[in-house]
N, C-alpha and C positions, 0 to 999 in steps of 0.2 A: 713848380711854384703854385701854390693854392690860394683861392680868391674864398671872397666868403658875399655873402648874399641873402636877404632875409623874407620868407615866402610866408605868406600869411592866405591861408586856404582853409578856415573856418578852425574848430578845433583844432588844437594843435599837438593833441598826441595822435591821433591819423598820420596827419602829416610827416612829423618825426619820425612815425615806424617804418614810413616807407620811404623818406630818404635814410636814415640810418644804414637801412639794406641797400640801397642803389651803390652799385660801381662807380668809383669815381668822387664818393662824396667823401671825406675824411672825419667829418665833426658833423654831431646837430648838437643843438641846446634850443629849449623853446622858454619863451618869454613875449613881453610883450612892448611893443611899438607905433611911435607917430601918434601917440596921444599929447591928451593936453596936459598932466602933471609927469613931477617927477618922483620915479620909484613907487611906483605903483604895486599892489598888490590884484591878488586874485577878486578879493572881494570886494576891492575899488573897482574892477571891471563889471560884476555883476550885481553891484548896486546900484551900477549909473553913475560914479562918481568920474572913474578915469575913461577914456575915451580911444584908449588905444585897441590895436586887433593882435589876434593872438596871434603870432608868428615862430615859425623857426628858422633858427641864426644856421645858416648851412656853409661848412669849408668847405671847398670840392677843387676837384683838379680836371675834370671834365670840361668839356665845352660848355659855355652858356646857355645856346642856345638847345643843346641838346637835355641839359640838368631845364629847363622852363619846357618843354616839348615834356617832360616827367609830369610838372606843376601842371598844365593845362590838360592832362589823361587824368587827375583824380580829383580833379573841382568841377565845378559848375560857373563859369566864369560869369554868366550870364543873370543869374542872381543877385541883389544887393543886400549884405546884409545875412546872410542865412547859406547854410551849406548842411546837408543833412538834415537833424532834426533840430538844430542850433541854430536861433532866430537872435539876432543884435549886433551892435555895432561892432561887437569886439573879433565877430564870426567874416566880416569882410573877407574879399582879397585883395591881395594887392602883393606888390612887389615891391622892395625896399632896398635902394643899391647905395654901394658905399663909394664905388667907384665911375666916373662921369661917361668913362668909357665904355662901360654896360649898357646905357642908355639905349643907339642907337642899335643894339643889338635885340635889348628888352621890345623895341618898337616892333621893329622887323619881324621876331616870333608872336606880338601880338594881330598885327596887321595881316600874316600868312594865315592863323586862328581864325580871327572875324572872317578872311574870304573864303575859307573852307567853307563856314558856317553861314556866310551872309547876312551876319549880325554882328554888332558891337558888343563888347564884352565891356560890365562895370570895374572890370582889375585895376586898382589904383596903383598908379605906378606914380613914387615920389622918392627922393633919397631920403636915408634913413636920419629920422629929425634926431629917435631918443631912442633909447632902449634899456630895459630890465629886462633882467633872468628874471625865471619864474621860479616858483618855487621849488625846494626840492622834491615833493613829492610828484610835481607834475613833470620832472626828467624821467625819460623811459619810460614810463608811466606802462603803456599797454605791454613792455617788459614785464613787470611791475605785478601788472594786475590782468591778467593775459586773456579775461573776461570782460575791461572796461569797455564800454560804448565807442564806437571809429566808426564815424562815417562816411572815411576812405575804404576804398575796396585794397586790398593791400594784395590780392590776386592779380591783379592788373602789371605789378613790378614780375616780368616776363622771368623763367629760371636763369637764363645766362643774362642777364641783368644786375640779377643779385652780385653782394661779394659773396 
């Protein structure tokens, strides 16, 4: 049975390229989340209008804790706001769960995180308020355009990791 869960790790064509490839994940699509209007556009984000973060919508069949153990190897959790060269609100992170019983799971891989590190991480973890797809040119995007800018290391997703 597959769960779904929405990871917002700054850009969000990085991110998609590298759960797209992870074992275990079934579906991405990126859009955007937990802002304050509805049906937002690209260009409401980077005008300051909408206030949502870019996120991607991920099905997976893996463990949870193991698919967020992915999330926390190619973010910087410790930054607010910015990931890469991507400075704003939309670039946050955070975690978006649809289901209540994620939660105490979401904690637990956060709280094991900060003690490795000995610091607190800004990842907003809240259930998911709203959501829009993004547009279509931003699906697969670094498919797409196999040149685009990723501020994810996509070397990081180990070979027998991959599908």
């Amino acid at each position: 049975m597959s769960k779904e869960i929405y990871l917002a790790g700054g850009c969000f064509w990085g991110v998609e390229a590298y759960f797209s490839n992870l074992k275990g994940v079934l579906e991405t699509e990126v859009g955007y989340a937990n802002g304050n209007i509805l049906n937002p556009t690209y260009q409401d984000l980077i005008n300051g209008v909408a206030t949502h973060a870019e996120v991607v919508k991920v099905k997976y069949e893996i463990k949870l804790d193991k698919l967020l153990e992915h999330f926390f190897r190619i973010i910087n959790p410790f930054i607010l706001h910015r990931q890469g060269n991507d400075i704003g609100i939309q670039y946050r992170t955070g975690i978006y769960y649809l289901n209540q019983d994620d939660l105490p799971i979401i904690k637990k891989v956060i709280r094991e995180f900060e003690a490795q590190h000995s610091k607190k991480t800004v990842v907003e973890v809240l259930p998911l308020k709203n959501y829009t797809k993004a547009e279509e040119y931003h699906q697969d995007y670094l498919v797409k355009n196999t040149r685009g800018y990723c501020h994810v290391d996509l070397s990081l997703l180990r070979p027998e990791e991959r599908k």
